[in-house]
Predicted model as a PDB file, atoms N, CA, C, CB and O in Angstrom, pLDDT in the B-factor column:
MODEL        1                                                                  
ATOM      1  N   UNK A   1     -62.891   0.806  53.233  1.00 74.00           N  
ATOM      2  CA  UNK A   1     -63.364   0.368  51.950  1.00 74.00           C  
ATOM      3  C   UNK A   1     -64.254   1.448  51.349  1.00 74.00           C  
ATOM      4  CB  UNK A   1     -64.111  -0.964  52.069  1.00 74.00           C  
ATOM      5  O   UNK A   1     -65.163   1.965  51.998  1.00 74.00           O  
ATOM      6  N   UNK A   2     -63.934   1.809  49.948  1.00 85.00           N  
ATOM      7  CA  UNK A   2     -64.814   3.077  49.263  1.00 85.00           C  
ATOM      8  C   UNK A   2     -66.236   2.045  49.054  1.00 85.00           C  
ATOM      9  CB  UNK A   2     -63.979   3.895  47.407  1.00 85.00           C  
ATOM     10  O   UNK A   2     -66.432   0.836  48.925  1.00 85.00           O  
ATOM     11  N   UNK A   3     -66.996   3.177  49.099  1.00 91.00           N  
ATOM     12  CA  UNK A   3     -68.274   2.748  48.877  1.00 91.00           C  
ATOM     13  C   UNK A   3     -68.364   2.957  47.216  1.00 91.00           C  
ATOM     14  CB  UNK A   3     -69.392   3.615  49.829  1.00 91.00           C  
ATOM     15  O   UNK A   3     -67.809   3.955  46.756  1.00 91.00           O  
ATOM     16  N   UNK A   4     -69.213   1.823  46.098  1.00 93.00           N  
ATOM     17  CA  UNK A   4     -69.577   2.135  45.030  1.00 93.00           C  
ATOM     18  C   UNK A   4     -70.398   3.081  44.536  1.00 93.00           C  
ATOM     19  CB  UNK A   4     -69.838   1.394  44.741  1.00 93.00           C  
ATOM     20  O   UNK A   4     -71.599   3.215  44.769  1.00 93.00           O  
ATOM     21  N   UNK A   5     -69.624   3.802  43.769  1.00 92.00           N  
ATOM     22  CA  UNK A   5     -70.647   5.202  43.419  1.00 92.00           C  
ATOM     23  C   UNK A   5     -70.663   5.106  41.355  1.00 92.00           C  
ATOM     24  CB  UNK A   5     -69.516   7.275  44.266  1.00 92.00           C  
ATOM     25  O   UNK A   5     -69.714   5.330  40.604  1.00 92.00           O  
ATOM     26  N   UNK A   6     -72.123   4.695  40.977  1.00 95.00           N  
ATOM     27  CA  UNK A   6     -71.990   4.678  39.215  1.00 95.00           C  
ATOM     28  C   UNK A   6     -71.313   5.709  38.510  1.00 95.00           C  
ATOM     29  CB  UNK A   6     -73.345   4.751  38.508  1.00 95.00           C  
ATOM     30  O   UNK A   6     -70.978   6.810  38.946  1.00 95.00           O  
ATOM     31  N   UNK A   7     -71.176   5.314  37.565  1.00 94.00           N  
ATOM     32  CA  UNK A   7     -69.941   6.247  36.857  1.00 94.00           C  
ATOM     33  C   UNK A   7     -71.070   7.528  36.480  1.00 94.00           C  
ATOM     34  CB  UNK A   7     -68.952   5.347  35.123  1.00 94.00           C  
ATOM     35  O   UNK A   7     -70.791   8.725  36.550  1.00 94.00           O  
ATOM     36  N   UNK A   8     -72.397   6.960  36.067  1.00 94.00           N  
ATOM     37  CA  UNK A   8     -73.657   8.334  35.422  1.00 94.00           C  
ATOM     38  C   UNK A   8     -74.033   9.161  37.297  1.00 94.00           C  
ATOM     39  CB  UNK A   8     -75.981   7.149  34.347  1.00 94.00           C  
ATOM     40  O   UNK A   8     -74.806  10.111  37.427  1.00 94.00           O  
ATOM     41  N   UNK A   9     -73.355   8.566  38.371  1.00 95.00           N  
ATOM     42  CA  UNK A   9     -73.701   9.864  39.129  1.00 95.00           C  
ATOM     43  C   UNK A   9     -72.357  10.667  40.141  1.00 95.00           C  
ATOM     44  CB  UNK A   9     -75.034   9.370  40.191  1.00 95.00           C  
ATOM     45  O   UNK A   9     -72.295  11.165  41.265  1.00 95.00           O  
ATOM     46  N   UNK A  10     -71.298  10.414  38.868  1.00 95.00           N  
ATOM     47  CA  UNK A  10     -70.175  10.933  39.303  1.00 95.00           C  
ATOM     48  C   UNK A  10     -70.410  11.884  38.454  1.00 95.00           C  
ATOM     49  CB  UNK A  10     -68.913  10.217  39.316  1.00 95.00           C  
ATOM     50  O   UNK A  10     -71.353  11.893  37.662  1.00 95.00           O  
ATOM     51  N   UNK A  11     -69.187  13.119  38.626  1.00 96.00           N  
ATOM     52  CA  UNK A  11     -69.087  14.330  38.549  1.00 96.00           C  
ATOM     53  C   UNK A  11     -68.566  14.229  37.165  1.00 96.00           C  
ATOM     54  CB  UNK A  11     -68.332  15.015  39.628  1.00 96.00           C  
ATOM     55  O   UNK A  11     -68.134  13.109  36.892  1.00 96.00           O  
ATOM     56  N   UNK A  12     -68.482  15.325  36.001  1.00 97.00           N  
ATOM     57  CA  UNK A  12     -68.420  15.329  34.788  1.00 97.00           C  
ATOM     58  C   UNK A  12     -66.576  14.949  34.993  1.00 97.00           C  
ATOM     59  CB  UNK A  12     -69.113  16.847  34.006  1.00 97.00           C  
ATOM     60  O   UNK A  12     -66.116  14.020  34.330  1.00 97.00           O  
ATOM     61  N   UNK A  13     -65.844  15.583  35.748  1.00 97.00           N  
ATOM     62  CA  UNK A  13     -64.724  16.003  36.204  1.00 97.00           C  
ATOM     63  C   UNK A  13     -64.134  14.436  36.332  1.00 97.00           C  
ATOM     64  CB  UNK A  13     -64.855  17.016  37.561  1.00 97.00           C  
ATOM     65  O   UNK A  13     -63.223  14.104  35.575  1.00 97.00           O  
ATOM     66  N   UNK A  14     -64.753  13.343  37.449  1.00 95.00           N  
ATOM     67  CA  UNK A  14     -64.921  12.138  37.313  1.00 95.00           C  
ATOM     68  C   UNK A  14     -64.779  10.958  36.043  1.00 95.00           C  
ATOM     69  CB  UNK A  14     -65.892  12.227  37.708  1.00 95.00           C  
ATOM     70  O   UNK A  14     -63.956  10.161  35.591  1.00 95.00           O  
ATOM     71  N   UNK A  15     -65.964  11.365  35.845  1.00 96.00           N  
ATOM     72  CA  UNK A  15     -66.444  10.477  34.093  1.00 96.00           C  
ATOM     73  C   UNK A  15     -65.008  10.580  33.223  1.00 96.00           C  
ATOM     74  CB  UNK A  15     -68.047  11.625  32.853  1.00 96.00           C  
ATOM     75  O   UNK A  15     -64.491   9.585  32.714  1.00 96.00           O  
ATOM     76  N   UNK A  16     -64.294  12.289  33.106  1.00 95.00           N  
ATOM     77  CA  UNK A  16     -63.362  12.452  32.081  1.00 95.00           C  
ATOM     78  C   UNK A  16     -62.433  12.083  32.822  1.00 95.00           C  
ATOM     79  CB  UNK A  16     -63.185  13.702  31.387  1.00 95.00           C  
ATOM     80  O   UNK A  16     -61.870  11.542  31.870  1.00 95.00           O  
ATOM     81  N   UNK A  17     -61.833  11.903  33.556  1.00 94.00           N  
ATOM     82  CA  UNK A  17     -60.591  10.558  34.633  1.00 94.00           C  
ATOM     83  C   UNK A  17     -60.983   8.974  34.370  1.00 94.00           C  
ATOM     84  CB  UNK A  17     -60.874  10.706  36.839  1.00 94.00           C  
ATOM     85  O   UNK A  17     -60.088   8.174  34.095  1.00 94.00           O  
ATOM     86  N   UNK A  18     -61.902   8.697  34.435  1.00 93.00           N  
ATOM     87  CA  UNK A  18     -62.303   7.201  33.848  1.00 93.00           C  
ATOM     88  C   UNK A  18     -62.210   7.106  33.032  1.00 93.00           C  
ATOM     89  CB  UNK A  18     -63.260   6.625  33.851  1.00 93.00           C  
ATOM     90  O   UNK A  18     -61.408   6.246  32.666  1.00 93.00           O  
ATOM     91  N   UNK A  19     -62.979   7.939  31.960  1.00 93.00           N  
ATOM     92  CA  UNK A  19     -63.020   7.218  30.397  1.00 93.00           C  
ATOM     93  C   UNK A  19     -61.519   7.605  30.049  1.00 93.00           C  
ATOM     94  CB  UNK A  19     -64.355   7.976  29.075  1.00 93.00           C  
ATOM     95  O   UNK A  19     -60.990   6.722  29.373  1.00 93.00           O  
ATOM     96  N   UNK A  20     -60.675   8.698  30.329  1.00 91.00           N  
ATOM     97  CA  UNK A  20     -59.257   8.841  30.285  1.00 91.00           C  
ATOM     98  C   UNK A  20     -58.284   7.698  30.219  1.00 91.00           C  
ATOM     99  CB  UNK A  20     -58.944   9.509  31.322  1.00 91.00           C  
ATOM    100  O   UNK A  20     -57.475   7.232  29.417  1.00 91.00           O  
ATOM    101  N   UNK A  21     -58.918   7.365  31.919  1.00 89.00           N  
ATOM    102  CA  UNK A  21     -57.591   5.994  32.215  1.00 89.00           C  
ATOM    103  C   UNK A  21     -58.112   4.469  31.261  1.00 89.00           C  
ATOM    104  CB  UNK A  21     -57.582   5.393  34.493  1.00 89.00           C  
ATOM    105  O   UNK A  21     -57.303   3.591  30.964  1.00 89.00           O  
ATOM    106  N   UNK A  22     -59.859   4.407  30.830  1.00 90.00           N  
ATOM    107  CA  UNK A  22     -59.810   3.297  29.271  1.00 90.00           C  
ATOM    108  C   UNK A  22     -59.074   3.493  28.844  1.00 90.00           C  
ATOM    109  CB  UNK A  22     -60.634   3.217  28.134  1.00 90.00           C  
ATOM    110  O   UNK A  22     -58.125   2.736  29.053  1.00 90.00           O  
ATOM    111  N   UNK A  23     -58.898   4.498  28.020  1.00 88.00           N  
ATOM    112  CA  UNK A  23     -58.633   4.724  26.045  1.00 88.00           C  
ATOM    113  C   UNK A  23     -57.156   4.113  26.413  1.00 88.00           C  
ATOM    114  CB  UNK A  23     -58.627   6.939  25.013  1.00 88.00           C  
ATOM    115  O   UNK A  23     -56.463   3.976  27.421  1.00 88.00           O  
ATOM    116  N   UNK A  24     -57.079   3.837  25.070  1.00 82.00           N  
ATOM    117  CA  UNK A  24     -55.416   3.184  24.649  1.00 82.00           C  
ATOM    118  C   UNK A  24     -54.483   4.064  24.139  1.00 82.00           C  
ATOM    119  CB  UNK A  24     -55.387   2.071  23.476  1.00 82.00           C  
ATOM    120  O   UNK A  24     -54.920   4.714  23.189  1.00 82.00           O  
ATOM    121  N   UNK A  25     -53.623   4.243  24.377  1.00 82.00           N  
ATOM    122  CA  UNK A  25     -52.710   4.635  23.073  1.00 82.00           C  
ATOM    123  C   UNK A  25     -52.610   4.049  22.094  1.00 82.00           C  
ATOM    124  CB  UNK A  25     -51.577   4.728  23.196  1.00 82.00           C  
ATOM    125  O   UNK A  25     -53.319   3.073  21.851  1.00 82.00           O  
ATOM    126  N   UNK A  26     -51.603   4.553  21.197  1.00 80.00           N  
ATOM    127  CA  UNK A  26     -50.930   3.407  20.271  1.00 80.00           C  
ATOM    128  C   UNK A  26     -49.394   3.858  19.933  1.00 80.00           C  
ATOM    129  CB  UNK A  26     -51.847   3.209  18.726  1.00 80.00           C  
ATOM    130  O   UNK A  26     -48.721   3.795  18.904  1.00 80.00           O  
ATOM    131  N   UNK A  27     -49.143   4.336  21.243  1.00 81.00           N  
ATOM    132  CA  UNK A  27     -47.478   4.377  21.512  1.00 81.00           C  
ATOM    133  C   UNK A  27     -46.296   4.789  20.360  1.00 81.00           C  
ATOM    134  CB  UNK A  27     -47.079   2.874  21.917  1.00 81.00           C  
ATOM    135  O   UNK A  27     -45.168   4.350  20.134  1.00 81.00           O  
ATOM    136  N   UNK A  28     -47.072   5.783  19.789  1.00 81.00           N  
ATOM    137  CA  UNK A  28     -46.200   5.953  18.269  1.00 81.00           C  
ATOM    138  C   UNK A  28     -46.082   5.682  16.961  1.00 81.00           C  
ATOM    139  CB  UNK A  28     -45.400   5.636  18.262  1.00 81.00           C  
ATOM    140  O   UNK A  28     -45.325   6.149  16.109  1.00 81.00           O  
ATOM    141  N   UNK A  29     -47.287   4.520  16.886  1.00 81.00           N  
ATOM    142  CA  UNK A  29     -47.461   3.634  16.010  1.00 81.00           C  
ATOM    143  C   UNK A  29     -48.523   3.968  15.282  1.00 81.00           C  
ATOM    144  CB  UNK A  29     -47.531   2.483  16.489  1.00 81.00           C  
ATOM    145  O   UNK A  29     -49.510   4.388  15.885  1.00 81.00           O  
ATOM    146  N   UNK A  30     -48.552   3.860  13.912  1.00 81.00           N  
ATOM    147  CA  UNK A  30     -49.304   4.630  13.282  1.00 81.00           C  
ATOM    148  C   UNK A  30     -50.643   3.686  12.315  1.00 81.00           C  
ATOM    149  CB  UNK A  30     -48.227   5.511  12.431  1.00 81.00           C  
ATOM    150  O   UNK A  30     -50.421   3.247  11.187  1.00 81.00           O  
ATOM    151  N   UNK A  31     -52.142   3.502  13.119  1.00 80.00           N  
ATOM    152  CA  UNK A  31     -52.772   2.406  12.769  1.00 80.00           C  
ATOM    153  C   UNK A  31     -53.009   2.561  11.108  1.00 80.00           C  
ATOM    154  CB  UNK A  31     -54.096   2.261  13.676  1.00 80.00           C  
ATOM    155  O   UNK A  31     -53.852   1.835  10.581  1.00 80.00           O  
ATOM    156  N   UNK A  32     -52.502   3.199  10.569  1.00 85.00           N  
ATOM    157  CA  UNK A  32     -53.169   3.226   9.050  1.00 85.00           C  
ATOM    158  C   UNK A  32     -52.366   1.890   8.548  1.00 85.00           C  
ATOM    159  CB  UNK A  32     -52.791   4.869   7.952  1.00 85.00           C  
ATOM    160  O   UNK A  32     -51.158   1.667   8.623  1.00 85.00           O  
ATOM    161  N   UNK A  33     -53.373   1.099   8.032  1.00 80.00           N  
ATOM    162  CA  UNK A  33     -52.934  -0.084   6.615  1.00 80.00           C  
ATOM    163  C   UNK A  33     -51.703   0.486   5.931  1.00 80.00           C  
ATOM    164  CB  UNK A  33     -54.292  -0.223   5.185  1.00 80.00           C  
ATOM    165  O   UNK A  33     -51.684   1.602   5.413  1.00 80.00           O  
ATOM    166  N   UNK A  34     -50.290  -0.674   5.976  1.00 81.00           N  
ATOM    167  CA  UNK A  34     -49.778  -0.277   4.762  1.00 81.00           C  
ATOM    168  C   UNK A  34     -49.698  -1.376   4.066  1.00 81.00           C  
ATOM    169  CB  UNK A  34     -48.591   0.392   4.795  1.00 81.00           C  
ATOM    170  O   UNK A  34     -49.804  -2.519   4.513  1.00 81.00           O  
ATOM    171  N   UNK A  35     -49.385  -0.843   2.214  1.00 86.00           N  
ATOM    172  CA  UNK A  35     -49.242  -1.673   1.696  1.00 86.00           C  
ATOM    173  C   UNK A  35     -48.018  -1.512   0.848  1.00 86.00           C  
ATOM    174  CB  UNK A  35     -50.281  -1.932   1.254  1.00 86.00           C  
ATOM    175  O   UNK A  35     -47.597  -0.368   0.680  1.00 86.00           O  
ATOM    176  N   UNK A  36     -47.410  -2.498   0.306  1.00 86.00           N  
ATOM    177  CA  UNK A  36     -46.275  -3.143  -0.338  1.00 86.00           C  
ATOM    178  C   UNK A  36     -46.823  -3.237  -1.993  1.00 86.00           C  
ATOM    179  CB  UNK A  36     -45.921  -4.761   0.460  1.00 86.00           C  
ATOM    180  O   UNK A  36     -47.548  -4.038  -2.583  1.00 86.00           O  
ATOM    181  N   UNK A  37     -45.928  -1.723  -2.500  1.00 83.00           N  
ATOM    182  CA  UNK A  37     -46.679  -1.952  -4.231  1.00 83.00           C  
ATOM    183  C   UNK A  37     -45.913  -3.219  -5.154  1.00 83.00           C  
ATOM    184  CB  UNK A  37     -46.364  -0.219  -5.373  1.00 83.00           C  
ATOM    185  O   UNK A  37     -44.709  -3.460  -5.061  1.00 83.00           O  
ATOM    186  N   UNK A  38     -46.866  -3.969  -6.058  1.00 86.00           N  
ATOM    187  CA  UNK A  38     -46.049  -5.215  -6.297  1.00 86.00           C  
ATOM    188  C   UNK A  38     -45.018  -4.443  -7.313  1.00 86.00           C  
ATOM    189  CB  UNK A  38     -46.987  -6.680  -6.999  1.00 86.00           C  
ATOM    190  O   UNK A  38     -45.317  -3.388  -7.873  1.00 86.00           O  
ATOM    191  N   UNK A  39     -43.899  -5.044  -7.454  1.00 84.00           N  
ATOM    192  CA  UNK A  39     -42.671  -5.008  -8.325  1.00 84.00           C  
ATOM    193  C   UNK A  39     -42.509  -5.193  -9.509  1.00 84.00           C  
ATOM    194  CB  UNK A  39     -41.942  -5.652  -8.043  1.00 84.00           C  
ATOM    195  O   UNK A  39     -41.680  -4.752 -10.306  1.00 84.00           O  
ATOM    196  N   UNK A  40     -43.764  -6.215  -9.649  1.00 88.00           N  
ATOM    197  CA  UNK A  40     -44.097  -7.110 -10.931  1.00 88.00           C  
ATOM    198  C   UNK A  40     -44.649  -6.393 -12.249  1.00 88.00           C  
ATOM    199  CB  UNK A  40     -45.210  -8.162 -10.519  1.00 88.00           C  
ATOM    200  O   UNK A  40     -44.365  -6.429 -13.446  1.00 88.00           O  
ATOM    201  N   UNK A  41     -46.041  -5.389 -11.043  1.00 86.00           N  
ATOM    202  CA  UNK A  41     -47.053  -5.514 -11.884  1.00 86.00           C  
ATOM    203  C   UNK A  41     -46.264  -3.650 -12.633  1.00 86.00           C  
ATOM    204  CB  UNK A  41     -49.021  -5.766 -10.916  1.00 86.00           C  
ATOM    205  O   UNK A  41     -45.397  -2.879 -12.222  1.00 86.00           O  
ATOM    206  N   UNK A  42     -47.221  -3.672 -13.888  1.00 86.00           N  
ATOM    207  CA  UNK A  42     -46.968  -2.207 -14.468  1.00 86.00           C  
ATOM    208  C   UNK A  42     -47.296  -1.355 -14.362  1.00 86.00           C  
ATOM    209  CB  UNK A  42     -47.026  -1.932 -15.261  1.00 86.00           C  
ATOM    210  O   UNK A  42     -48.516  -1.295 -14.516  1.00 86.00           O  
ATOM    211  N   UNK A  43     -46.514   0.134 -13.996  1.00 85.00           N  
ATOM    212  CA  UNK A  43     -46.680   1.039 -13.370  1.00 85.00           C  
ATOM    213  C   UNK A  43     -46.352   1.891 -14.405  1.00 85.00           C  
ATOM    214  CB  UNK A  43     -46.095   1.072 -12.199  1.00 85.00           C  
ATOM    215  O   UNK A  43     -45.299   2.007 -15.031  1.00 85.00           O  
ATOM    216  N   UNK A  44     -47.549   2.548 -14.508  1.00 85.00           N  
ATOM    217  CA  UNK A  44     -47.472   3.874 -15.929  1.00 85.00           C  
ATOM    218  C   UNK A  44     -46.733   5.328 -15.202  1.00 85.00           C  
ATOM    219  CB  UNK A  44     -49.592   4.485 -16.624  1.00 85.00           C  
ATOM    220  O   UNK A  44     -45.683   5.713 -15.717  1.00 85.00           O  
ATOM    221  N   UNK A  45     -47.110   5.848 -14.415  1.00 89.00           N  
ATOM    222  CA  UNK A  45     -46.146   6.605 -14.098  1.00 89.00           C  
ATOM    223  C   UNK A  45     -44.806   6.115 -13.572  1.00 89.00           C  
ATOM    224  CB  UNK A  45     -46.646   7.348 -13.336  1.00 89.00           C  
ATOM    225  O   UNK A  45     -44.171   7.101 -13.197  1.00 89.00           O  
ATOM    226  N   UNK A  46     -44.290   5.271 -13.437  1.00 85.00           N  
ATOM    227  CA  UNK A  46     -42.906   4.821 -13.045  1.00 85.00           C  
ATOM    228  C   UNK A  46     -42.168   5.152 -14.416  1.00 85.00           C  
ATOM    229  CB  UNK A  46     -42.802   3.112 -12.541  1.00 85.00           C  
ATOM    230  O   UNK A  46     -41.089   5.728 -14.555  1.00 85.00           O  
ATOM    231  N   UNK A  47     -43.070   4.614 -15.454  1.00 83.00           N  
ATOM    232  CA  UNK A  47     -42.565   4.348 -17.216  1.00 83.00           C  
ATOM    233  C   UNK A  47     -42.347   5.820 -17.581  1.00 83.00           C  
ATOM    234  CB  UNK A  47     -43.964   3.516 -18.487  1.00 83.00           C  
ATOM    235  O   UNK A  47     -41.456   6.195 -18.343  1.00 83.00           O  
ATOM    236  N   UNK A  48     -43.105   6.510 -17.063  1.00 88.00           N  
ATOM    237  CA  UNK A  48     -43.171   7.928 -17.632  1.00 88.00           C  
ATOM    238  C   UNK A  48     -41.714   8.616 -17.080  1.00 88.00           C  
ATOM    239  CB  UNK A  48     -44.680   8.823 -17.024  1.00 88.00           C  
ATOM    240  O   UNK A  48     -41.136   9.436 -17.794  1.00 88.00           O  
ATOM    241  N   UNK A  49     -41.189   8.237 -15.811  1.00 88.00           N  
ATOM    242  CA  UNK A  49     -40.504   9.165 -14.990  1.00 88.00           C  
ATOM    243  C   UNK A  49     -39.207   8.264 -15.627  1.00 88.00           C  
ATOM    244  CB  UNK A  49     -40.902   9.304 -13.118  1.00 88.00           C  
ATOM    245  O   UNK A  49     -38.100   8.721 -15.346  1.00 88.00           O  
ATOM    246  N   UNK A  50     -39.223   7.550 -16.108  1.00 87.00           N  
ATOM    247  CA  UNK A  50     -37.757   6.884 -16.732  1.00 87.00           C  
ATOM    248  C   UNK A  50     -37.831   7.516 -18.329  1.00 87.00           C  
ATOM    249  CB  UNK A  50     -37.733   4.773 -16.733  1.00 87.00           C  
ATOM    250  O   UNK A  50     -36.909   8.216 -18.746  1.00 87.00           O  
ATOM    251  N   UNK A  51     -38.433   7.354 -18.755  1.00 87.00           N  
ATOM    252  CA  UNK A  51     -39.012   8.240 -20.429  1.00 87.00           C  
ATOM    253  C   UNK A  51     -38.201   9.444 -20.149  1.00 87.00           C  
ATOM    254  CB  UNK A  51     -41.100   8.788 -20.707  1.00 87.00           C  
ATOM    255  O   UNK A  51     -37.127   9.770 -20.654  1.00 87.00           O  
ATOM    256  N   UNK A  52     -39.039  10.156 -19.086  1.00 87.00           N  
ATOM    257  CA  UNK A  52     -38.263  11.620 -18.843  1.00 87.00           C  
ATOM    258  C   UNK A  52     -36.771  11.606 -18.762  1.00 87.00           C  
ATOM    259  CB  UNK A  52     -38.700  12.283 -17.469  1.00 87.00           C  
ATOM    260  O   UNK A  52     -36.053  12.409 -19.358  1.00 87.00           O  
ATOM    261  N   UNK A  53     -36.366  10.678 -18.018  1.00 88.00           N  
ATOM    262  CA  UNK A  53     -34.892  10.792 -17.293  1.00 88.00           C  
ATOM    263  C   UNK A  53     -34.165  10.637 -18.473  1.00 88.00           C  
ATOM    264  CB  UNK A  53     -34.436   9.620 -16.061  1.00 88.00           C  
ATOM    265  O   UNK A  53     -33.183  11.337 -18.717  1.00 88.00           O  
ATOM    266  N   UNK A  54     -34.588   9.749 -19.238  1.00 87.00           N  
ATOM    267  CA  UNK A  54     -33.854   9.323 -20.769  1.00 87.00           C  
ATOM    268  C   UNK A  54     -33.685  10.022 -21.802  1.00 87.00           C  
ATOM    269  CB  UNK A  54     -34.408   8.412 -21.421  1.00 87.00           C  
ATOM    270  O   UNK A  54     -32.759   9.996 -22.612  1.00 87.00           O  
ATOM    271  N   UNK A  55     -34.983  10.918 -21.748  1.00 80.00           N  
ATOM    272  CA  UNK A  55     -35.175  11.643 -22.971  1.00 80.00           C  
ATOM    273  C   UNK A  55     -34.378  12.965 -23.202  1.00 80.00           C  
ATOM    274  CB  UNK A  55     -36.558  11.933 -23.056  1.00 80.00           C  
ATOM    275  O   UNK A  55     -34.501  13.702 -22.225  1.00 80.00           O  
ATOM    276  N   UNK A  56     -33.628  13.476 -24.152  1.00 63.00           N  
ATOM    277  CA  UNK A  56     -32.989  14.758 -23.935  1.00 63.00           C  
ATOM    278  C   UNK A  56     -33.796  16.112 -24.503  1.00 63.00           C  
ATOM    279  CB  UNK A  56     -31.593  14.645 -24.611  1.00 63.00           C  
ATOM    280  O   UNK A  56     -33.311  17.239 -24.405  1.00 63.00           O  
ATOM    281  N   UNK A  57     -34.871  15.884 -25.007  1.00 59.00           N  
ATOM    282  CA  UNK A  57     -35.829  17.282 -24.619  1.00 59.00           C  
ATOM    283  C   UNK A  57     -35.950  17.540 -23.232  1.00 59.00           C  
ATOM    284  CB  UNK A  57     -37.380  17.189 -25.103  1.00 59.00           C  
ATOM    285  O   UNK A  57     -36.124  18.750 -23.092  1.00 59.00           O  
ATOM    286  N   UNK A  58     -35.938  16.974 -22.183  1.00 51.00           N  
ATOM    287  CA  UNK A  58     -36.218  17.704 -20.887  1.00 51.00           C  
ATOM    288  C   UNK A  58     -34.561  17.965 -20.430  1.00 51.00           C  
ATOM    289  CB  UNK A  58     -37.271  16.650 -19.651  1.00 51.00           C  
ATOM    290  O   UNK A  58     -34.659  18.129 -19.214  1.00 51.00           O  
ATOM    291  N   UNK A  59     -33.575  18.047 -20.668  1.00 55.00           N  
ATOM    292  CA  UNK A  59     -32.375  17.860 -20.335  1.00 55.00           C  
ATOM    293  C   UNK A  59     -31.942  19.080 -20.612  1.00 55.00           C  
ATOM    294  CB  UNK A  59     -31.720  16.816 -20.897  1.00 55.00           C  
ATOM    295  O   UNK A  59     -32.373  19.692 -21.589  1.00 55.00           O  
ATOM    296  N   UNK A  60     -30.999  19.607 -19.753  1.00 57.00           N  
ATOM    297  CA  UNK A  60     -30.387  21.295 -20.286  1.00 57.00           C  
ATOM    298  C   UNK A  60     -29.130  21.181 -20.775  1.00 57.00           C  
ATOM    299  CB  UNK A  60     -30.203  22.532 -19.047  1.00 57.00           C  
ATOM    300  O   UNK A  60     -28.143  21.588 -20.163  1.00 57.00           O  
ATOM    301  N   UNK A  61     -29.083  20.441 -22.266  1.00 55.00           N  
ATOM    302  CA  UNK A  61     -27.909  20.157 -23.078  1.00 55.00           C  
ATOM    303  C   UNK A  61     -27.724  21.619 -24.018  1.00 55.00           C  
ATOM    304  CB  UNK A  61     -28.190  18.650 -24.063  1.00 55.00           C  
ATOM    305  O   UNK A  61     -28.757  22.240 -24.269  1.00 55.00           O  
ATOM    306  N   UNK A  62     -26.649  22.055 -24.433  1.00 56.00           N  
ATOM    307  CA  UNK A  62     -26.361  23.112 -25.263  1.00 56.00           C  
ATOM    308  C   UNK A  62     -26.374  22.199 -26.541  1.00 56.00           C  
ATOM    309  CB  UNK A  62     -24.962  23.985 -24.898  1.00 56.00           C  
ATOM    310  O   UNK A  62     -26.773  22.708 -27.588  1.00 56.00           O  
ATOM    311  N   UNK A  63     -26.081  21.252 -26.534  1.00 57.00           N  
ATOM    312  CA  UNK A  63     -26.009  20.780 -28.274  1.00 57.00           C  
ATOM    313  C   UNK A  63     -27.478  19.655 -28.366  1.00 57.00           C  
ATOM    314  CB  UNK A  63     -24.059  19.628 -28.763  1.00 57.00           C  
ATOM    315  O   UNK A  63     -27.347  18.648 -29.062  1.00 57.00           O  
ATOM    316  N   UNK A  64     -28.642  19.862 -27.739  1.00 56.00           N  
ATOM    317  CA  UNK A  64     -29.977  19.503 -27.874  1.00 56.00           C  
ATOM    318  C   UNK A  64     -30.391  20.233 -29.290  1.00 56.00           C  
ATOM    319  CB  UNK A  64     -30.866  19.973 -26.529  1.00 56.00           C  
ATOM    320  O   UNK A  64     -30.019  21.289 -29.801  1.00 56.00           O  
ATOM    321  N   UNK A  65     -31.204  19.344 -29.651  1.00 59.00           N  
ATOM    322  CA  UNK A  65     -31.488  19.764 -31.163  1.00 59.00           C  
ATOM    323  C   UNK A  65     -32.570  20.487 -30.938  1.00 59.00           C  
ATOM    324  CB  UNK A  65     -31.756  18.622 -32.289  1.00 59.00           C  
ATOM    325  O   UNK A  65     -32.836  21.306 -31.818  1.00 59.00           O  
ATOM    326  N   UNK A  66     -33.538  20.411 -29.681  1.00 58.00           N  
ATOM    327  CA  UNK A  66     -34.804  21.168 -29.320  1.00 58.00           C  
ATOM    328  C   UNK A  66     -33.990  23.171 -28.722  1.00 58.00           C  
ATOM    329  CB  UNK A  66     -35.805  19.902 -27.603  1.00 58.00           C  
ATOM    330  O   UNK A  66     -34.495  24.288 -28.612  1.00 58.00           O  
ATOM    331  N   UNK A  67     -32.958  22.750 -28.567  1.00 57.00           N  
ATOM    332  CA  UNK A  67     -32.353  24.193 -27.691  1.00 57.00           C  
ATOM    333  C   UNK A  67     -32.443  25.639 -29.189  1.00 57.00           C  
ATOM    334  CB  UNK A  67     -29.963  23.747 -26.970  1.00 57.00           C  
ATOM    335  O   UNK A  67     -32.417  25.219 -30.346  1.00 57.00           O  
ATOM    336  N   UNK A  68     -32.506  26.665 -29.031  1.00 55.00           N  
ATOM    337  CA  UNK A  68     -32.293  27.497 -29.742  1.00 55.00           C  
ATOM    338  C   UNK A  68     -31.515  28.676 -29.310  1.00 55.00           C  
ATOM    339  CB  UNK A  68     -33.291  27.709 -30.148  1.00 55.00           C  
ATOM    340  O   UNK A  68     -31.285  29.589 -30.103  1.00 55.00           O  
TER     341      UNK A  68                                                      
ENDMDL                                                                          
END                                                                             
């Protein structure tokens, strides 16, 4: 049977094998919060990036009335 020896008069070498075998993983998994943007609500840059897609000033048309 090992005799009890405190963890503050084990060897530094020791301490970092203990507190080692605590800690957790988290197996791949990534703890940051996510969230789910609502669908509903209005989104000004969403509006903007459909504006663009629509609009034919940003478009590389030869018969654009902005082209010269």
């Amino acid at each position: 049977m090992d005799k009890y020896i405190p963890l503050s008069k084990k060897s530094k070498k020791e301490q970092r094998k203990f507190h080692a075998m605590q800690r957790r993983t988290w197996d791949g998994l990534n703890p940051v919060t996510r969230t789910v943007p609502n669908g509903k609500a209005y989104d000004r840059n969403k509006q903007k990036q459909t504006d663009r897609r629509n609009s034919s000033y940003f478009r590389d048309d030869r018969n654009c009335c902005f082209c010269f």
